[in-house]
Structures are given as structure tokens and as C-alpha cells.
N, C-alpha and C positions, 0 to 999 in steps of 0.2 A: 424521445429522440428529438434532437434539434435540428433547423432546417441545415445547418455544418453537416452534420451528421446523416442527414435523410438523404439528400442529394446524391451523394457517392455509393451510396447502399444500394440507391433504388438503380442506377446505372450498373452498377459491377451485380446485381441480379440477373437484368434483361440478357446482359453479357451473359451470364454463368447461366439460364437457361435457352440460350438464342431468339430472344425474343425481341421482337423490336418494336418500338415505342408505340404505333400503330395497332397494335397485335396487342399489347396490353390496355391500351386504351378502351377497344373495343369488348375483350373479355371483363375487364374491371366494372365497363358502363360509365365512363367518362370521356371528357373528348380529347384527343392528340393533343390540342395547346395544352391544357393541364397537366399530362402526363412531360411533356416537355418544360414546363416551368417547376416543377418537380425536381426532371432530373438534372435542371441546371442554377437551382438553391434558389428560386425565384420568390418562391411561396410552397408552404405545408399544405399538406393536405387533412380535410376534416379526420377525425376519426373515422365517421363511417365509410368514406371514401378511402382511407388506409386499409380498414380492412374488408373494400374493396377488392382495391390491390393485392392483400392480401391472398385472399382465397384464387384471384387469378394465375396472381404466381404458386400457386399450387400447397400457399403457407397456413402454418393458424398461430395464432398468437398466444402467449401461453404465460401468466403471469407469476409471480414467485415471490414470496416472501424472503428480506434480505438475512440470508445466515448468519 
């Protein structure tokens, strides 16, 4: 995913589960400025910090070989 790409995603999430960037930050285990530079295409976040985020928004990542 590129940071074009990550930004909007992670925003229309927080949206689509009412969460607010505080509330993720704190469930994920990083801090508010990160989660905020995130959701405004600042800078990515590590993998392990994605799937951070991940499991906070309640996700799991699922890989796929291309058909």
C-alpha cells in the first residue's frame, strides 16, 4: 500500500468504525501524532505498527497469491 493509498484508508476506517484517532492510537500502542501523520499522508507506518493497527481496528491481514 502506498502512503497515496494508506492515508485515505486509514481515515475512511476510523470513520466506518467511530473511532477517533486517539482511541486508535491508544489501542494500537502508538502515540496520537503518528496516528495523525498517517491519516494525513505524512509518513507510513512500519509493518509492525500496521499491523498494529491492524488488529486494533479489529482487522487481520490476509495474503494472496495473484490469480
Amino acid at each position: 500500500m502506498t502512503l497515496e493509498e494508506f492515508a485515505p484508508w486509514l481515515k475512511s476506517e476510523l470513520e466506518r468504525k467511530g473511532m477517533s484517532q486517539a482511541q486508535l492510537a491508544s489501542k494500537a500502542g502508538i502515540s496520537r501524532n503518528a496516528v495523525n501523520k498517517y491519516i494525513h499522508g505524512k509518513m507510513l507506518p512500519t509493518f509492525y505498527v500496521f499491523m498494529c493497527i491492524l488488529d486494533a481496528l479489529g482487522m487481520k491481514m490476509c495474503l494472496q497469491d495473484d490469480v
